[in-house]
N, C-alpha and C positions, 0 to 999 in steps of 0.2 A: 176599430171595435166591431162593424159591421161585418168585414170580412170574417174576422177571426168567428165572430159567430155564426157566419158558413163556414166556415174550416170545421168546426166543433161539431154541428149539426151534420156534414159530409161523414166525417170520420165516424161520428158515432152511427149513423145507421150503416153504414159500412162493419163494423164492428158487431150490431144487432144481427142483420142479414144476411153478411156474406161470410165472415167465420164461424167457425164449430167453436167450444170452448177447447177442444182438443189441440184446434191449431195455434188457437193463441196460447195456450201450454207451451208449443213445442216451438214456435216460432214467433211470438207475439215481444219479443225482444231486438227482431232484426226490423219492425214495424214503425214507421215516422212518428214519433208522441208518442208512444204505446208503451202502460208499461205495466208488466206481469203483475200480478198478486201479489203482495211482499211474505203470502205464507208459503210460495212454492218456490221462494228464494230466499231468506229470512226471516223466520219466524222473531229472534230477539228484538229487531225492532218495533214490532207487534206487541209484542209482552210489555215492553219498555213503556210504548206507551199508554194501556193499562195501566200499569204500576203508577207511573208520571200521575193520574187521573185518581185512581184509588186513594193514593197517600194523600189526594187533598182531601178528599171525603173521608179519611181516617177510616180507611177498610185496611183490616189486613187480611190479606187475601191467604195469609197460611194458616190462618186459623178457621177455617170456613172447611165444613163437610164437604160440601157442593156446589160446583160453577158449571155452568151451561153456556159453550159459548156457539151461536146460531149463524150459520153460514159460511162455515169453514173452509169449503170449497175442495178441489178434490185430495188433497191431503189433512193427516193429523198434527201437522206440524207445530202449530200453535199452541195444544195440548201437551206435547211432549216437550215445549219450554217451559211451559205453565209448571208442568211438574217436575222438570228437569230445578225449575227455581224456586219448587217449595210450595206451591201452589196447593191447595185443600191437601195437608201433609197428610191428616186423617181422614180421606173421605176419596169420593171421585170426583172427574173432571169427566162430562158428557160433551161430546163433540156433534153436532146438527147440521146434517145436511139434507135436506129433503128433494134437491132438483141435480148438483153436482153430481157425477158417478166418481168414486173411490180410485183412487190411479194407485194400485199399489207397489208397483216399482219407485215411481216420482216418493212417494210417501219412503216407501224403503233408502233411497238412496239417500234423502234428507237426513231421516234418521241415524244410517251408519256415518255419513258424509259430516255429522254436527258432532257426530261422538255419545250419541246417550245411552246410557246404560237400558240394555233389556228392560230390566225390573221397572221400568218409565211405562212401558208398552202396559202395562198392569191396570195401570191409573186411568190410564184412558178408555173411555167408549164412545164410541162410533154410532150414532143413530139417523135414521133417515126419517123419524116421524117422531113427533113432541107425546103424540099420547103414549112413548113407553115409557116417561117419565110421570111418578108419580105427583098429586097434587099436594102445593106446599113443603116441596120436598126442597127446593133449591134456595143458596144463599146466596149466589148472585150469577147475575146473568150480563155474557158479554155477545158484542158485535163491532167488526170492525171493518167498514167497508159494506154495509148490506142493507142497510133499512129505505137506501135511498134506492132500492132496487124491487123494495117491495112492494105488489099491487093490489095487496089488501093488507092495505096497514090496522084496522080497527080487529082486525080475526087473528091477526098477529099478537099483537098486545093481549087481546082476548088469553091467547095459549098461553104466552108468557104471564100471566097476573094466577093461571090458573097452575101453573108449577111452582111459583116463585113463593118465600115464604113470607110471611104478611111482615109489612117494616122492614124487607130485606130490599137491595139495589140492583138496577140496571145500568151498566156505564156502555153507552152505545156511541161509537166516535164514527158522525157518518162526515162522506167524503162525496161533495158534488165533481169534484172533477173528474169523476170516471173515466180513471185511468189513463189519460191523455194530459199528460203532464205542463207543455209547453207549451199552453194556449193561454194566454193573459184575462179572458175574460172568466177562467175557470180556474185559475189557480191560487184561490183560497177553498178553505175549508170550514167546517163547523162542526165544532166539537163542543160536546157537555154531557155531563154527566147529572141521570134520572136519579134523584130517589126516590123510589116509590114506596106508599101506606096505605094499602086496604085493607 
């Protein structure tokens, strides 16, 4: 147990310190434990599990104007399932990245490589800052993989209560084992789903 908690603790400021996000893009697969983002390799299983989480909360997600999902990282991928599977039929899906930079090849190759139609690209937007979304404009808001990464969590929630529309949900499915998959002291999870009323 003790090791493994220096294995964990090595790896991850290794991880912090000594790669770019860049490289663990393009090589963070050939890395001991490491393991990529699941939107810059599969988006479906992302969506999936959203869905899994909504249909207990009795959301249906196609009936919704607008999703805002924060931290997307440097592709749209996630969005272009979302809507690839019906996701806000009548509305948009805003995509939040405020610190990743845009990869738009990686993002292009997803896209043609998964099969979606053009008319997907439509639905989606791409933002790098929460104040170009209006307030009480959104009916729900996702994260998958991100809140356990945030260093002001209270200024976070702040933006999201101030777009979000009053009695609408947040389902945020965060993951302590930062991406280091086959370390036994990290390899659960904690997931739940917010509903928020202000």
């Amino acid at each position: 147990m003790i090791l493994s908690n220096i294995e964990y603790i090595v790896l991850r400021l290794i991880r912090r310190f000594v790669f770019t996000s860049e490289f663990l893009i393009k090589y963070g697969k050939y890395l001991p434990y490491y393991n990529v983002n699941l939107n810059q390799l599969n988006p479906i299983s992302i969506i999936s599990e959203y869905k899994k989480y909504l249909n207990i909360a009795k959301i249906d997600p196609m009936g919704l104007v607008s999703i805002l999902e924060i931290g997307v990282g440097a592709t749209n991928s996630t969005g272009y399932e979302m809507a690839h599977q019906g996701f806000a039929q009548g509305g948009k899906i805003f995509m939040l990245e405020p610190y990743t930079v845009f990869d738009p090849l990686l993002d292009n190759k997803l896209f043609t490589t998964i099969g979606y139609d053009e008319a997907i690209r439509n639905k989606v937007n791409r933002l790098t800052n929460i104040s170009g979304i209006k307030t009480n404009s959104v009916d729900l808001i996702l994260s998958n993989s991100v809140l356990e990464h945030v260093e002001d969590f209270l200024d976070l929630m702040g933006q999201l209560r101030r777009v979000l529309k009053p009695k609408e949900y947040m389902l945020h499915i965060v993951d302590y084992r930062d991406h280091f998959l086959n370390i036994p002291i990290i390899s659960c999870s904690f997931q739940r789903i917010f509903g928020i009323s202000f």
